[in-house]
C-alpha positions as a LaTeX table, in Angstrom:
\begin{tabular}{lrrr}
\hline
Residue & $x$ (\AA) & $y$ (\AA) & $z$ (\AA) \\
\hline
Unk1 & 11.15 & 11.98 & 34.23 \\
Unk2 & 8.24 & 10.47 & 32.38 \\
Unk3 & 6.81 & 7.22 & 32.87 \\
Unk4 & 8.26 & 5.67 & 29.96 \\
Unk5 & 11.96 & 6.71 & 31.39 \\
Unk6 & 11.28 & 5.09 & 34.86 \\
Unk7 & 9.06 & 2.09 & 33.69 \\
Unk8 & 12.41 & 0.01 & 34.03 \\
Unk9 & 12.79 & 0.65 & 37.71 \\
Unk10 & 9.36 & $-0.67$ & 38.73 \\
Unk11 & 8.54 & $-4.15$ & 39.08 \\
Unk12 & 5.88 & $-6.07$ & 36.28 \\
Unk13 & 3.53 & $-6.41$ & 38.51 \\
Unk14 & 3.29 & $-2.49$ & 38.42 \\
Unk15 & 4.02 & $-1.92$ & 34.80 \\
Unk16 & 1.55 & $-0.34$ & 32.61 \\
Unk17 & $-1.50$ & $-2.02$ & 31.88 \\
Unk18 & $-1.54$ & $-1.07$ & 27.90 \\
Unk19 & 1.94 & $-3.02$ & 27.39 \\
Unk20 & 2.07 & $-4.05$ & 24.02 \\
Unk21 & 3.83 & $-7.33$ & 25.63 \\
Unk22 & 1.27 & $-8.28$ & 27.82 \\
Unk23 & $-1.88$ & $-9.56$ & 27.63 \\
Unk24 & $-4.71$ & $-12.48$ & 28.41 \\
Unk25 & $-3.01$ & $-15.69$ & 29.34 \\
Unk26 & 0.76 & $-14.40$ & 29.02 \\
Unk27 & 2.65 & $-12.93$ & 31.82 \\
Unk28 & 4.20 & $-9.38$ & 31.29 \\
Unk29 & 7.22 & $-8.85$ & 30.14 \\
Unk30 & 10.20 & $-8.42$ & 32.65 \\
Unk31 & 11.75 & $-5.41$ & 33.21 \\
Unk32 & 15.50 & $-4.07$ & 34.36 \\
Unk33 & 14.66 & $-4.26$ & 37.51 \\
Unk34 & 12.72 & $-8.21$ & 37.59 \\
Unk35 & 16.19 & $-9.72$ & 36.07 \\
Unk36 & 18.18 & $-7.86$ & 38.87 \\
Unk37 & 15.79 & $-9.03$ & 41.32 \\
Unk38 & 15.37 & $-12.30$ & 40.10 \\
Unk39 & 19.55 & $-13.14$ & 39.47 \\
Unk40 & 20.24 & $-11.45$ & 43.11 \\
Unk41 & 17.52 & $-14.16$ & 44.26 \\
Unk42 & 19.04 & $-17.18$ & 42.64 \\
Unk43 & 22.32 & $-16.33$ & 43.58 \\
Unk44 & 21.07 & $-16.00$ & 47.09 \\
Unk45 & 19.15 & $-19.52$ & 46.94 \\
Unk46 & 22.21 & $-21.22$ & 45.65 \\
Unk47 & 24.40 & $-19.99$ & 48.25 \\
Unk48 & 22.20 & $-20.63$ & 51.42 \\
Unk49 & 21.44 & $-24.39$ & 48.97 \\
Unk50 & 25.33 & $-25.07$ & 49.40 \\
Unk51 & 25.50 & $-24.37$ & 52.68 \\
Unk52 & 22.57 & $-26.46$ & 53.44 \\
Unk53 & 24.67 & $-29.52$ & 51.99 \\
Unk54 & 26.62 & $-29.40$ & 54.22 \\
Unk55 & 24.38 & $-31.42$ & 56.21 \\
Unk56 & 24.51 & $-34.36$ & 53.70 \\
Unk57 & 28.69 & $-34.47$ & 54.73 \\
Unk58 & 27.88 & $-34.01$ & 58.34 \\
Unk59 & 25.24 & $-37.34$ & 58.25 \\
Unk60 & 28.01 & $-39.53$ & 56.44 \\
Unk61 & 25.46 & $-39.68$ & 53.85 \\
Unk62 & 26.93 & $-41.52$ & 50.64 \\
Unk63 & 28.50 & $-39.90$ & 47.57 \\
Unk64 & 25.16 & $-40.37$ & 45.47 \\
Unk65 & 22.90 & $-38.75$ & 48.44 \\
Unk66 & 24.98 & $-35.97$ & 48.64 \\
Unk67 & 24.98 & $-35.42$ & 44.66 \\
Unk68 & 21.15 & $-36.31$ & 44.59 \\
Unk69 & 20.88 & $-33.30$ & 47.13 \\
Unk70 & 22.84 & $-31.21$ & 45.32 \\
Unk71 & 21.06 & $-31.78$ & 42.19 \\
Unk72 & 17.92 & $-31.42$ & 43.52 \\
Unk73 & 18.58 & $-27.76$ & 45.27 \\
Unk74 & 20.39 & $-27.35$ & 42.03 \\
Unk75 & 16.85 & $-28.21$ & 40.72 \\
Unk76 & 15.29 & $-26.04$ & 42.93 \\
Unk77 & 16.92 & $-22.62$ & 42.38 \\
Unk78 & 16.44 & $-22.96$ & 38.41 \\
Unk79 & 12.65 & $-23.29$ & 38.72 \\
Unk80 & 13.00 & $-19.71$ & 40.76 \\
Unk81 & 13.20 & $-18.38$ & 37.28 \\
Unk82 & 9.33 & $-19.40$ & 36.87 \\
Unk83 & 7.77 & $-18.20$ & 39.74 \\
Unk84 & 6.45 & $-14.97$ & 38.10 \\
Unk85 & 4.67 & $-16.78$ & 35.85 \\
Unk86 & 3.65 & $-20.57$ & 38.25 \\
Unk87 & 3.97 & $-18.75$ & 41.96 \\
Unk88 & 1.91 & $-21.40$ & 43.77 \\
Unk89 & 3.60 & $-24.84$ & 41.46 \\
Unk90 & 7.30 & $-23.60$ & 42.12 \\
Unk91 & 6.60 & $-23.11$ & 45.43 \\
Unk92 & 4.61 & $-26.11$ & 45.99 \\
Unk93 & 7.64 & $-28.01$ & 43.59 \\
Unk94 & 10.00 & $-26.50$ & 45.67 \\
Unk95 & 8.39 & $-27.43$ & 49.28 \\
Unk96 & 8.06 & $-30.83$ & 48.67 \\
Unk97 & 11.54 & $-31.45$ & 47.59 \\
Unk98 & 13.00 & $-29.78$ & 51.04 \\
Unk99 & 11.21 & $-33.14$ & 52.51 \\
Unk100 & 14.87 & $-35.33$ & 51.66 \\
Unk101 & 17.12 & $-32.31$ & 50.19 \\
Unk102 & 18.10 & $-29.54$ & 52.59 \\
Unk103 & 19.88 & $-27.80$ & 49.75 \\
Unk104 & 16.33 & $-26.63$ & 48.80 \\
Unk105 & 16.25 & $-24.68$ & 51.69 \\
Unk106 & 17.05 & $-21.37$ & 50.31 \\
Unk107 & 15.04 & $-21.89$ & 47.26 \\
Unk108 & 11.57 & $-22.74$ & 49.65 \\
Unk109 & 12.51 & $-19.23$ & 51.11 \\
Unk110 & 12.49 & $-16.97$ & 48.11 \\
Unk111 & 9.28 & $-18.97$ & 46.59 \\
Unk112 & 7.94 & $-18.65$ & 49.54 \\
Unk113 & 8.69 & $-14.51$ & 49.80 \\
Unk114 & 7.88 & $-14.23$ & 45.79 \\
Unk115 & 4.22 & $-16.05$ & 46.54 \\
Unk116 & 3.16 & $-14.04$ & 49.12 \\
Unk117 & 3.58 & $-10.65$ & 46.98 \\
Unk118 & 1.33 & $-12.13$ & 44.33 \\
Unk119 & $-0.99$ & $-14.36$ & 45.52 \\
Unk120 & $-3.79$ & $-13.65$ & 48.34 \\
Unk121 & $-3.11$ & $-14.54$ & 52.02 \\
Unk122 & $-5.55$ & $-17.87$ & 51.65 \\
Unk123 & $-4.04$ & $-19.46$ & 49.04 \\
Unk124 & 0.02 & $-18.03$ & 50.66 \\
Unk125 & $-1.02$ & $-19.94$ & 53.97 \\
Unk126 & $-2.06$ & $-23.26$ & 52.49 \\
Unk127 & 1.30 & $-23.40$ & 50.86 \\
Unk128 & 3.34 & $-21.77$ & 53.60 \\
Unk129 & 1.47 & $-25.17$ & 55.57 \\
Unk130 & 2.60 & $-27.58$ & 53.21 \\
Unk131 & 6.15 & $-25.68$ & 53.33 \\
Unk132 & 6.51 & $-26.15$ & 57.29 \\
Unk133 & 5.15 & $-29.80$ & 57.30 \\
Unk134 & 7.48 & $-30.63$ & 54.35 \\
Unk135 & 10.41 & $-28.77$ & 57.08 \\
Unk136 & 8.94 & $-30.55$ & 59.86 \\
Unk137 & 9.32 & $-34.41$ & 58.03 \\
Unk138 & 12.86 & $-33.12$ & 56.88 \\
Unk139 & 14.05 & $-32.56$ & 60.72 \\
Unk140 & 13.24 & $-36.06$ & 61.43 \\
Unk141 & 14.26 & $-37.75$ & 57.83 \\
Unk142 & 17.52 & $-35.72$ & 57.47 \\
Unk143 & 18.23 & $-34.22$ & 61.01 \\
Unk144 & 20.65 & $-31.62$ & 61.23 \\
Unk145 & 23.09 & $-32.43$ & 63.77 \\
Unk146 & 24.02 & $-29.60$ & 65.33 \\
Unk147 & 20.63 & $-28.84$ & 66.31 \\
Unk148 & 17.85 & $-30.55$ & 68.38 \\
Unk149 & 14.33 & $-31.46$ & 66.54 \\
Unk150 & 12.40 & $-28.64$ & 68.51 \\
Unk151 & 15.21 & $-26.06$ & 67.79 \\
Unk152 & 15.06 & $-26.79$ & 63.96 \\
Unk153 & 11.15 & $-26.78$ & 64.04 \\
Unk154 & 11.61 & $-23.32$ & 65.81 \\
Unk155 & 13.99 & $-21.71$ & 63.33 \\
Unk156 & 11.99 & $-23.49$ & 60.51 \\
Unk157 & 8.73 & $-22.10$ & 62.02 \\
Unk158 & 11.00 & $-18.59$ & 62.01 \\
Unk159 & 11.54 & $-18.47$ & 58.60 \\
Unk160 & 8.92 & $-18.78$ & 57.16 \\
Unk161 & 6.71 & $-16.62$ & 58.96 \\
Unk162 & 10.07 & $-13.96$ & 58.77 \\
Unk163 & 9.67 & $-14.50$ & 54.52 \\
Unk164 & 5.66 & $-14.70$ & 54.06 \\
Unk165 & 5.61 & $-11.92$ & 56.46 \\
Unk166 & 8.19 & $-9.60$ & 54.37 \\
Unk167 & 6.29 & $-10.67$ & 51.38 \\
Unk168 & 2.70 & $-9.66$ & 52.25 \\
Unk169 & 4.26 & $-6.47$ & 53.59 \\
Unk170 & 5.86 & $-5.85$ & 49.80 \\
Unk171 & 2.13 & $-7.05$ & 48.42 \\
Unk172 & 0.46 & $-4.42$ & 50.88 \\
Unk173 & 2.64 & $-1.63$ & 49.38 \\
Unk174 & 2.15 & $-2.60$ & 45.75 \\
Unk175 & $-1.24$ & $-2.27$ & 46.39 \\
Unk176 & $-0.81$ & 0.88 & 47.77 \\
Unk177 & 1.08 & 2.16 & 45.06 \\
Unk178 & $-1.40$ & 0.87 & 42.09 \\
Unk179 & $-4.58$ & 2.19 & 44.72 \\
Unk180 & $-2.22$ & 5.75 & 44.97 \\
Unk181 & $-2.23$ & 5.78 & 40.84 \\
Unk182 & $-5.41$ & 4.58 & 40.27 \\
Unk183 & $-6.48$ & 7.49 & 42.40 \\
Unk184 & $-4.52$ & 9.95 & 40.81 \\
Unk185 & $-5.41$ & 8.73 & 37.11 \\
Unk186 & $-9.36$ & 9.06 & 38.21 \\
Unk187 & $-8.59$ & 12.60 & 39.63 \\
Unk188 & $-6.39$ & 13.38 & 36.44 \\
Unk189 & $-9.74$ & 12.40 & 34.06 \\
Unk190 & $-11.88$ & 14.01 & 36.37 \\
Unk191 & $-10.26$ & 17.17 & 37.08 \\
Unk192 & $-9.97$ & 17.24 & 32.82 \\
Unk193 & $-13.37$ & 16.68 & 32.75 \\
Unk194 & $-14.40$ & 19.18 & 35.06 \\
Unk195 & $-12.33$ & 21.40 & 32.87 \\
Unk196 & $-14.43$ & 20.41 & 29.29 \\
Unk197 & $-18.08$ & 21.14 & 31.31 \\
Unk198 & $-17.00$ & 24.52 & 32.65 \\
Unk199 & $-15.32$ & 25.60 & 28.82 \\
Unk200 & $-18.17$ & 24.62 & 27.46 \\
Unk201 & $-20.59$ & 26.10 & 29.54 \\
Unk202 & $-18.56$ & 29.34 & 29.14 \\
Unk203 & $-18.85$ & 29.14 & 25.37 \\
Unk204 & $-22.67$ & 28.67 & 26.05 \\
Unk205 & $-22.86$ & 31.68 & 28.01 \\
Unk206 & $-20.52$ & 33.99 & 25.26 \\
Unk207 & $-23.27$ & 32.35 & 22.92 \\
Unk208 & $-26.12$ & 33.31 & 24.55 \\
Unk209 & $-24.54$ & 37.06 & 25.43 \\
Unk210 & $-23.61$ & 37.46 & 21.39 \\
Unk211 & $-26.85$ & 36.30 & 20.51 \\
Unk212 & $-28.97$ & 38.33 & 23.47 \\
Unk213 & $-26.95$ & 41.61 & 22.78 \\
Unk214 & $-26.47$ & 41.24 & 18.89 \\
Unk215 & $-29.47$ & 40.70 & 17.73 \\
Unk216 & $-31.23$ & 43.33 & 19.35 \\
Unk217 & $-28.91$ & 45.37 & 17.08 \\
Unk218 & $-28.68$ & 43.76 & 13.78 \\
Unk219 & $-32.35$ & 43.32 & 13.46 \\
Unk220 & $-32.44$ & 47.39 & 13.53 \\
Unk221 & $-29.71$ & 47.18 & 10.62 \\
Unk222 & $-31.83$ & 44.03 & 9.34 \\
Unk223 & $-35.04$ & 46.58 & 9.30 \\
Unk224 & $-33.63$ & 49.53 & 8.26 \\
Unk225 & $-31.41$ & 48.10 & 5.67 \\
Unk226 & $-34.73$ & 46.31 & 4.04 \\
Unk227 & $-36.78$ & 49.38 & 4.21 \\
Unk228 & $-34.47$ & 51.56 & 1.84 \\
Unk229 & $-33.83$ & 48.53 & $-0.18$ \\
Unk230 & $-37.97$ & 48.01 & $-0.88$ \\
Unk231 & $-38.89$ & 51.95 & $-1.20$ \\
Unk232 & $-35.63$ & 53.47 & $-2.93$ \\
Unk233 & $-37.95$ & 56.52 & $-3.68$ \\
Unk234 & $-38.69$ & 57.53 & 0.26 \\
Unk235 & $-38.14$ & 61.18 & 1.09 \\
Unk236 & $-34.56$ & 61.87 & 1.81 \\
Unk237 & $-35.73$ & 62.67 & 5.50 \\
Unk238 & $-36.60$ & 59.47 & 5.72 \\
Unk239 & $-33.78$ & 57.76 & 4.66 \\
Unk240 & $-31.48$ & 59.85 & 6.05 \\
Unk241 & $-33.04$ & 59.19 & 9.29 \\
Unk242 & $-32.70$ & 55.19 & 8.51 \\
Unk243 & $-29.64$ & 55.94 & 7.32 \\
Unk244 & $-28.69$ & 57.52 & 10.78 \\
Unk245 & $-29.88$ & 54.36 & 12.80 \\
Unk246 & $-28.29$ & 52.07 & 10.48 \\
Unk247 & $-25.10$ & 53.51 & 11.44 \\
Unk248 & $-25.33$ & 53.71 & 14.86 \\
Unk249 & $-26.80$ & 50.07 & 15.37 \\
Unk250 & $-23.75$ & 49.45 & 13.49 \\
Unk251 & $-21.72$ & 51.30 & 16.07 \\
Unk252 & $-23.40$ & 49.76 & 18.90 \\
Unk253 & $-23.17$ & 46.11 & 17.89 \\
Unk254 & $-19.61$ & 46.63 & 17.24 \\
Unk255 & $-19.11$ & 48.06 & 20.87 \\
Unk256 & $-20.76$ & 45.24 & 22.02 \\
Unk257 & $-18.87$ & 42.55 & 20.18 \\
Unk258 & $-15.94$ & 44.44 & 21.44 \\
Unk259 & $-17.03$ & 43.75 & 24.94 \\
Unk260 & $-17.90$ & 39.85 & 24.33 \\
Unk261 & $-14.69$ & 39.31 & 22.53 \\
Unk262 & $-12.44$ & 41.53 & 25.42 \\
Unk263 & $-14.28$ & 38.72 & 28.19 \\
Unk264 & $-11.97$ & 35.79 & 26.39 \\
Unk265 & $-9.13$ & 37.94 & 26.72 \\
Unk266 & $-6.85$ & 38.73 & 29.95 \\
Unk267 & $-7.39$ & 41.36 & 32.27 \\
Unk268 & $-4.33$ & 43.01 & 30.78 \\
Unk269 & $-4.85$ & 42.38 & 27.27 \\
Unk270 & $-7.76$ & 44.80 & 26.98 \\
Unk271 & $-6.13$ & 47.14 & 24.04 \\
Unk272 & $-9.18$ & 48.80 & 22.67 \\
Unk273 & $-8.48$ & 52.10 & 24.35 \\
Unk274 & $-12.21$ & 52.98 & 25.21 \\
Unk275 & $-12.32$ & 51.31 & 28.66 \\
Unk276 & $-15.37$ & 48.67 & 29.63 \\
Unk277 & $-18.89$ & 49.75 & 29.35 \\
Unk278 & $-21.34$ & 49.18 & 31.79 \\
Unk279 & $-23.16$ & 46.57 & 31.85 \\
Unk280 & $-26.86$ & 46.80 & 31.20 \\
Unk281 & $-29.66$ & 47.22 & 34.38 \\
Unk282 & $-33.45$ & 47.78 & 35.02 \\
Unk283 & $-32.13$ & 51.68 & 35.38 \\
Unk284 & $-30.89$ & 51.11 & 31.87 \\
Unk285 & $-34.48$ & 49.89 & 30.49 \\
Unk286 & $-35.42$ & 53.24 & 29.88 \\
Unk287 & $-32.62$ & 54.33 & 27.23 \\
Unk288 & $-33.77$ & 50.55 & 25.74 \\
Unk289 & $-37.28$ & 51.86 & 25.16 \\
Unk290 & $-36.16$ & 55.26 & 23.66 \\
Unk291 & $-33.92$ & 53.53 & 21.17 \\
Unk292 & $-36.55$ & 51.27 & 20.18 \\
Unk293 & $-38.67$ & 54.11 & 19.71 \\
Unk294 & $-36.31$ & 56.22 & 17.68 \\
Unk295 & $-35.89$ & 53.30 & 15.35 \\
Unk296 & $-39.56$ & 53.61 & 14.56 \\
Unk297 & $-41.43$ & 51.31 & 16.89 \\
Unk298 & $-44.24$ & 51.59 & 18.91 \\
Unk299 & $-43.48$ & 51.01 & 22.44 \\
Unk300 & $-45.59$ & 51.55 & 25.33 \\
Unk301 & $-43.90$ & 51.00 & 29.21 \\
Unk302 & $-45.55$ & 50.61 & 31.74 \\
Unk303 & $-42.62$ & 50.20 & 34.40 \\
Unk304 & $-43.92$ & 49.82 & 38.44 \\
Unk305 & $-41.16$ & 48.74 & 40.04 \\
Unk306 & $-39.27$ & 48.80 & 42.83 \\
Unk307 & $-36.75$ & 51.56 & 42.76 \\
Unk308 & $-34.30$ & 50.01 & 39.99 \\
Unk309 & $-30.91$ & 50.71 & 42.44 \\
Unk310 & $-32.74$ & 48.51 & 44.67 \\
Unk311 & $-32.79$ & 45.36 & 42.08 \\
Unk312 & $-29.43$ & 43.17 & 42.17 \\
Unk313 & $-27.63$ & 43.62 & 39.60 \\
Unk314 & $-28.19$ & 40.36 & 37.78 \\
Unk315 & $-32.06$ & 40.50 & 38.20 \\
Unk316 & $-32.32$ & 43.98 & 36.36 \\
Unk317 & $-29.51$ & 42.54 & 33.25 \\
Unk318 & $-31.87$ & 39.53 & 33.25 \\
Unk319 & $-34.81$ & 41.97 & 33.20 \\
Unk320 & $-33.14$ & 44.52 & 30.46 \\
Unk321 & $-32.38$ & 41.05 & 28.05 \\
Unk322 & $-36.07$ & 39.76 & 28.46 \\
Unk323 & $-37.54$ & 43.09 & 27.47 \\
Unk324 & $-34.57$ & 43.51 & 24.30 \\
Unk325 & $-35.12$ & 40.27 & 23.23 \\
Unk326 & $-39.21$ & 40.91 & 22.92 \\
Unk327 & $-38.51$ & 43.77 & 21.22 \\
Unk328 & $-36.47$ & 42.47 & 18.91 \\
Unk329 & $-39.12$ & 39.43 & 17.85 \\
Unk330 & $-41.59$ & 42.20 & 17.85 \\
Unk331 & $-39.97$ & 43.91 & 15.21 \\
Unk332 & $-38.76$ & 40.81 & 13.30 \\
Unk333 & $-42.13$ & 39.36 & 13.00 \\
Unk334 & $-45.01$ & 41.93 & 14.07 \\
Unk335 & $-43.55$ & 44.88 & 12.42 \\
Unk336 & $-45.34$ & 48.39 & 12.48 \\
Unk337 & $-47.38$ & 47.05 & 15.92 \\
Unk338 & $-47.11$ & 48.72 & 18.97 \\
Unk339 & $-45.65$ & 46.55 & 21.34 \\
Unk340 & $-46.33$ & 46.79 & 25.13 \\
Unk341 & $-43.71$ & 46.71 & 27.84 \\
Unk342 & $-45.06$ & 45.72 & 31.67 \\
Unk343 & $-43.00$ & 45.33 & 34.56 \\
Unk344 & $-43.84$ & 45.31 & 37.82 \\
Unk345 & $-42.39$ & 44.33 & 41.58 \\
Unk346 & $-42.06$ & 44.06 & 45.00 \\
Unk347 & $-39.65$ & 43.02 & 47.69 \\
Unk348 & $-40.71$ & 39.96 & 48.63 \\
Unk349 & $-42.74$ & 39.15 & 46.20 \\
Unk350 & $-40.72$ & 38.92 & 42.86 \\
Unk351 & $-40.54$ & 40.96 & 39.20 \\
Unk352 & $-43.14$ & 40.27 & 36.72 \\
Unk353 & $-42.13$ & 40.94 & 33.32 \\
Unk354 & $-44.40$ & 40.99 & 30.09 \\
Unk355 & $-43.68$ & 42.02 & 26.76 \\
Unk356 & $-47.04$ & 41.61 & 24.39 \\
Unk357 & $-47.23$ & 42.18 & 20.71 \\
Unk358 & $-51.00$ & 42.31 & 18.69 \\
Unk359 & $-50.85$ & 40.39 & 15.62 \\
Unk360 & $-49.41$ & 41.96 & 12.72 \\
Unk361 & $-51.54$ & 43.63 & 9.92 \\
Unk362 & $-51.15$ & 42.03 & 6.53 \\
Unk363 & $-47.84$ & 39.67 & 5.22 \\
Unk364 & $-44.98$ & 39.97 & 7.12 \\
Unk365 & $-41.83$ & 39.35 & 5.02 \\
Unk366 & $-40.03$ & 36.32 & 6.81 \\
Unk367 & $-37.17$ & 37.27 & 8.80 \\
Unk368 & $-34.19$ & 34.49 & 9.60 \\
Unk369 & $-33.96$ & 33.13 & 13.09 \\
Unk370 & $-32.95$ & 30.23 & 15.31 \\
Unk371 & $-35.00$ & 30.85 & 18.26 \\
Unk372 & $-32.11$ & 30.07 & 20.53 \\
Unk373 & $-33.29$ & 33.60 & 22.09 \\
Unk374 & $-36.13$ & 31.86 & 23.72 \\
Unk375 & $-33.73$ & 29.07 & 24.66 \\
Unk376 & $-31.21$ & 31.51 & 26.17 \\
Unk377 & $-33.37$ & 33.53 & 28.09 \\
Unk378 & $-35.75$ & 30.31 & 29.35 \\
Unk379 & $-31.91$ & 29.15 & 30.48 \\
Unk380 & $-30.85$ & 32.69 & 32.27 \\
Unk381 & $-34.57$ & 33.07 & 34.02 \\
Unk382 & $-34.13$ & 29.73 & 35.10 \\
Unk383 & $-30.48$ & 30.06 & 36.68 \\
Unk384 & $-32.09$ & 33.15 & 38.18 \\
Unk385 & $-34.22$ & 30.95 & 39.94 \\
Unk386 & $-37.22$ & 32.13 & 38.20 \\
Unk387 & $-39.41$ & 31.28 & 35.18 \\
Unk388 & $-39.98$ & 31.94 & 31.57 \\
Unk389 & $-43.23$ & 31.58 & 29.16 \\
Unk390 & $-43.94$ & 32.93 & 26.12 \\
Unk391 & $-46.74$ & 31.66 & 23.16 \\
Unk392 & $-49.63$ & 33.43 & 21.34 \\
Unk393 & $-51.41$ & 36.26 & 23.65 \\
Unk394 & $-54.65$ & 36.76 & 24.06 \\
Unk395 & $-56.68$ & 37.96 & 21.10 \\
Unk396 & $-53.57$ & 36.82 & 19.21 \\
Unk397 & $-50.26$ & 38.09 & 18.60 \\
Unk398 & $-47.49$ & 37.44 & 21.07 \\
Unk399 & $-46.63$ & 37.30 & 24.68 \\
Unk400 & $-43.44$ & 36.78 & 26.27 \\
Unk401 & $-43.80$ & 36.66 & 30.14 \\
Unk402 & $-40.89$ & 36.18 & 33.04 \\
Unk403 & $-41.19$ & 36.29 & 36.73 \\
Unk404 & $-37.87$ & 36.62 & 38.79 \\
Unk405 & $-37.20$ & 36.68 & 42.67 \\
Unk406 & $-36.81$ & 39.94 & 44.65 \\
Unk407 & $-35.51$ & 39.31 & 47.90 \\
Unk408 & $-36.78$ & 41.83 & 50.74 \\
\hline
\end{tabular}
């Protein structure tokens, strides 16, 4: 059942806070539930009202007393109807005129009951004190005679504290109730925006895995692809050997977009019949290097390490990305140089990882990029609980340098 299909059970004082009919300086509209509550209420008040007259036949009291009593609780029970809206004047009305009529008696009660939900206990006990002096000058103005003064101050005394008491117990649950929602609505926005942070942050990481493992491979294609375009007369060695790493950069960026895209899917979706690959380590560095150096660069490692089955897992993938993505630069802007690959380690005291470029020789053609490779890796050296740097080298050219924990 949704809110809109219960909203008639509740009273106003719970009902939504965006109603159309509400608003500053108007009460809220009344719901099913209010006019039940509010004709079962009058109806009460009337009957306990006529019963209270009684009292007027019991004194001997003259026709026109009696009907002025009458009236007046008559009065009384009508103004009920506008104690959602004037809590504290109907019951203040209401109290006053109990001083000569005891056929306000029943309406005192309910305005008493229907001020203490709504109003705070400081304001409900000055008018609950006006309500039991205004009972206290009626036992001695109109004396009920089939009671004694103290007995009808005691029941007097009674009934209020029985009503205001009911009431602030109603008020205490309201509050509960709104508190309970208020609660739940803060959890509901919370708990949704919990949800936006961590799907974004996953799209930031499938960004910065696209861009760290695809670019490493288009720039090849990017390379390649430019070469046979600017010397269309090389030797057919030649370009059949770009040729040959064309295609399988092309085969190995599609592998690895295969990957990416199979990590949004579910565990049982995965359809694309080859199985999941490895992913990349400091043990895999090596095959890195050789492909770089069958694509034509000049790479130089210089790998001390620690033995790489040693490294976590995530420290050698964060190692393996730091070292593609300087190749990759390397080749985009310092192309033909021989690049230089350090890493070294210990236990205890952390990987170092440097990837230096000289300056290139001559123009360089300009080659398209964002630099959110930078970005990305500055981000996964950082989660890593490392650091990144990078900027010209010295003598020029280009340095990229990481350092990364190794626990002992």
């Amino acid at each position: 059942m949704t809110r809109a299909e219960y909203s008639w059970l509740l009273p106003s004082d719970l009902a939504d806070p965006d109603d159309p009919a509400a608003g500053p300086g108007r009460p809220r509209r009344r719901t099913v539930r209010d006019w039940i509550v509010d004709t079962v209420a009058f109806v009460l008040a009337t009957l306990v009202g006529l019963l209270a007259a009684e009292t007027s036949r019991r004194l001997n009291d003259s026709a026109a007393v009696v009907l002025a009593d009458q009236l007046l609780g008559l009065g009384a029970c009508l103004a009920l109807w506008l104690r959602r809206r004037w809590p504290v004047g109907v019951a203040l009305a209401v109290s006053v005129a109990s001083t000569i009529a005891p056929a306000t008696g029943g309406a005192v009660m309910v305005a008493l009951f229907g001020l203490a939900v709504r109003v705070p206990f400081r304001t409900l006990a000055q008018v609950a004190a006006v309500a039991l002096v205004a009972g206290s000058a009626q036992v001695f103005l109109r004396p009920d005679p089939s009671l004694s003064a103290p007995a009808s101050l005691l029941v007097g005394l009674v009934l209020i504290l029985l009503v205001t008491g009911w009431g602030m117990l109603v008020r205490s649950r309201r509050q509960l109730v709104v508190a309970l929602r208020e609660r739940a609505h803060r959890a509901e926005s919370e708990a949704e925006l919990r949800a936006q942070q961590a799907q974004r942050a996953a799209r930031e990481a499938i960004a910065r895995e696209m861009h760290d493992v695809l670019a490493h491979r288009l720039t090849l294609l990017s390379v390649h692809a430019g070469a046979l375009e600017f010397h269309p007369d090389a030797p057919s060695a030649q370009v059949a050997r770009a040729a040959g790493v064309i295609r399988d950069s092309a085969h190995e960026a599609l592998q690895d977009l295969r990957e990416i895209i199979g990590v949004l899917r579910a565990p049982g979706d995965r359809d694309d019949g080859h199985g999941e690959r490895p992913q990349p380590t400091l043990a895999t560095l090596d095959a890195l290097i050789a492909e770089s150096r069958r694509a034509g660069m000049k790479v130089t490692l210089d790998n001390d390490a620690v033995d790489p089955a040693t490294v976590p897992t995530a420290t050698g993938r964060t190692v393996y990305r730091i070292v593609q993505e300087g190749l990759t630069n390397a080749r985009k802007h310092a192309p033909g140089t021989e690049v230089t690959v350090t890493v070294r380690g210990r236990p205890g005291e952390g990987l170092t990882v440097e990837v230096h470029n000289p300056a290139p020789e001559g123009p360089v053609a300009p080659v398209p990029g964002s630099g959110q490779g930078l970005i990305g890796l500055t981000e996964r050296a950082t989660l890593a609980g490392g650091r990144l740097t990078h900027g010209p080298g010295p003598g020029g050219g280009f340095t990229l340098r990481a350092w990364l924990p190794l626990p002992s």
